[in-house]
Structures are given as structure tokens and as C-alpha cells.
C-alpha positions in Angstrom: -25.1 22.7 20.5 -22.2 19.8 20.8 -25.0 17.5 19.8 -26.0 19.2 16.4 -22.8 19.7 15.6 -22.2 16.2 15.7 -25.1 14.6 13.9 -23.4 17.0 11.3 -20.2 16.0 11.1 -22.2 12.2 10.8 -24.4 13.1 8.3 -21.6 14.8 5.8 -19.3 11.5 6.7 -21.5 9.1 6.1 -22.0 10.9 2.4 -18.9 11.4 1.6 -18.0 8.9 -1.4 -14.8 6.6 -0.8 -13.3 4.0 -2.8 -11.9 1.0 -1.8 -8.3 -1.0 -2.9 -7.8 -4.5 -3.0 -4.2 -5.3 -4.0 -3.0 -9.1 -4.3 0.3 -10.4 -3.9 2.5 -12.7 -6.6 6.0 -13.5 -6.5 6.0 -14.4 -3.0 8.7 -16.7 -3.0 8.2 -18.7 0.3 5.8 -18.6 2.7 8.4 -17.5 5.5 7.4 -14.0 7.1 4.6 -11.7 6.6 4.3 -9.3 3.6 4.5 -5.6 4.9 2.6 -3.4 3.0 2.4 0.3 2.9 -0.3 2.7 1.1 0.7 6.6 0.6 -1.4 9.4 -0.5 0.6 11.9 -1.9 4.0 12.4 -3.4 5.1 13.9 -0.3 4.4 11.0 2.1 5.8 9.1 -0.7 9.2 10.8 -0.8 9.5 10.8 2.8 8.4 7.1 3.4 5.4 8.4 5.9 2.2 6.1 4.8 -1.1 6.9 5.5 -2.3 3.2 5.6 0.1 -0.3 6.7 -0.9 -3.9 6.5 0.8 -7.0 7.6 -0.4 -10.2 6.2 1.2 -14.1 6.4 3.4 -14.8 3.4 1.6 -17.9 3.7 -1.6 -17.4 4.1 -3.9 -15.4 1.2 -1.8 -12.3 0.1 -4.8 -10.1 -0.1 -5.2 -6.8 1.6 -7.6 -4.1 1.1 -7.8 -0.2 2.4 -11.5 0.7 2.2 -12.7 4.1 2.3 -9.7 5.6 0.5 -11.0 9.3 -0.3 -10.7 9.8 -4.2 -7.2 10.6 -4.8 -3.8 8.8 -6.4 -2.3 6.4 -4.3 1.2 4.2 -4.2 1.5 1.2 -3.2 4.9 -0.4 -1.5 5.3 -3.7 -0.5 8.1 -6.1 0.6 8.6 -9.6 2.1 10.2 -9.6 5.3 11.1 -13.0 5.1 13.0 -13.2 8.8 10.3 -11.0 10.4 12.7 -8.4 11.6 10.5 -5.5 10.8 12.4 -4.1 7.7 13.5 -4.9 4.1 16.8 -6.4 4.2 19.5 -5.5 1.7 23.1 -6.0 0.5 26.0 -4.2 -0.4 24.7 -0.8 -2.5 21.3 -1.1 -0.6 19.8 -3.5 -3.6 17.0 -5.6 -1.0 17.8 -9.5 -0.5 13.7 -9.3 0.5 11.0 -9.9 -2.5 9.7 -6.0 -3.1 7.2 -4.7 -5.5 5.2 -1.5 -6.1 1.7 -0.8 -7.1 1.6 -0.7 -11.4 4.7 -2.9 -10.9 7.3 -0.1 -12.9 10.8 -1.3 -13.8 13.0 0.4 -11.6 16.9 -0.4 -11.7 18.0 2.3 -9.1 15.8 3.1 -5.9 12.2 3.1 -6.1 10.1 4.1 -9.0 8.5 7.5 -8.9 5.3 8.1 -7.8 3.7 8.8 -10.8 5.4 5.7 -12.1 3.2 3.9 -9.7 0.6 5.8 -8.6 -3.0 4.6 -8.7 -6.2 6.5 -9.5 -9.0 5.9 -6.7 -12.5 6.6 -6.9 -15.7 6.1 -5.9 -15.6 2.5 -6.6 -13.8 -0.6 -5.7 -10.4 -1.0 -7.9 -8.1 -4.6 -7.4 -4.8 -4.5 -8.9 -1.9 -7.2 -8.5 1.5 -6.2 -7.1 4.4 -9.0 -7.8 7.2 -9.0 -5.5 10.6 -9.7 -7.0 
């Protein structure tokens, strides 16, 4: 019985349609670091900073990363350049980051983060690339 069940849950995996995200990286500044990179799913993970998906790539090296089988779905993109490798974005006085940052779409933000539908991105079936530049 464990057996069928299985091969089923295979079977309706291995047909189930997923896109995949490439997302490229400009604006990086030096290559010092890694770019940290998150990927959320919903507005709620979103809000509360919980991604689904995290990458960490050399600033120096070729600022690609790509999430493949991304059920179809709106996704946000975050990304920042941790410059001293200390594991978070640094910031100032007032919170405004000393660290290169950037979000999916790339939205003008003044205060905080942009909103999710600001920068969210429509996944598919299909393979979608977009550019993030971190300021």
C-alpha cells in the first residue's frame, strides 16, 4: 500500500508545472562580500521577513542566481550586499542601510521597503529573468 501511494505522490510531482527565476545583479559596488538574496511567496512571508527560498552568491563572482521549480504564484525578491560578511544589512542612524539593497521590479521606495505588490513578480510555467540593481 506505502508503495502505491508513493509512485503517486511521484507521478502527480513530476507533473506538476513549475517555473523557474533567474534574477541578475547590477549596482554591486565592489566585489567585497557576498550578495544575500531572499525570495518570498506571499505577502505574509513578505511582511514578516520569513522567505521561502535564500541564496548567497560572491559579490565578485557572476551575480546570477536562479530558484527553479517556483510553483505558479507572485513572488518578491529582496536582496542586499553584505559587504563585511556579517550576516545582515548594515545601517545608520534612522535604519537607512550603508549596504547596496535592491528589490525585485526595482520600486522607488524613500521609507522602508516597497510593498509587495510594488515588487512582486508573476511566475509561471516558464522561465522568467529579471535584473535587480542594488543601490
Amino acid at each position: 500500500m506505502r508503495t502505491i501511494f508513493t509512485q503517486l505522490c511521484l507521478a502527480f510531482s513530476l507533473n506538476t508545472p513549475a517555473g523557474e527565476l533567474t534574477v541578475r545583479f547590477t549596482g554591486v559596488s565592489s566585489p567585497k562580500g557576498e550578495i544575500m538574496v531572499a525570495l518570498y511567496a506571499s505577502e505574509d512571508q513578505y511582511k514578516l521577513w520569513k522567505s521561502c527560498r535564500n541564496a548567497k552568491i560572491p559579490a565578485s563572482g557572476d551575480k546570477t542566481v536562479v530558484f527553479a521549480d517556483l510553483p505558479k504564484g507572485n513572488y518578491v525578491v529582496s536582496a542586499y550586499q553584505d559587504k563585511n560578511s556579517n550576516g545582515e544589512l548594515d545601517k545608520a542612524l534612522f535604519g537607512i542601510p550603508t549596504e547596496p539593497y535592491g528589490f525585485s521590479r526595482n520600486p522607488f521606495s524613500r521609507l522602508g521597503a516597497p510593498s509587495f505588490d510594488k515588487a512582486a513578480l508573476a511566475i509561471g510555467d516558464d522561465k522568467l529573468e529579471t535584473v535587480v540593481d542594488l543601490q
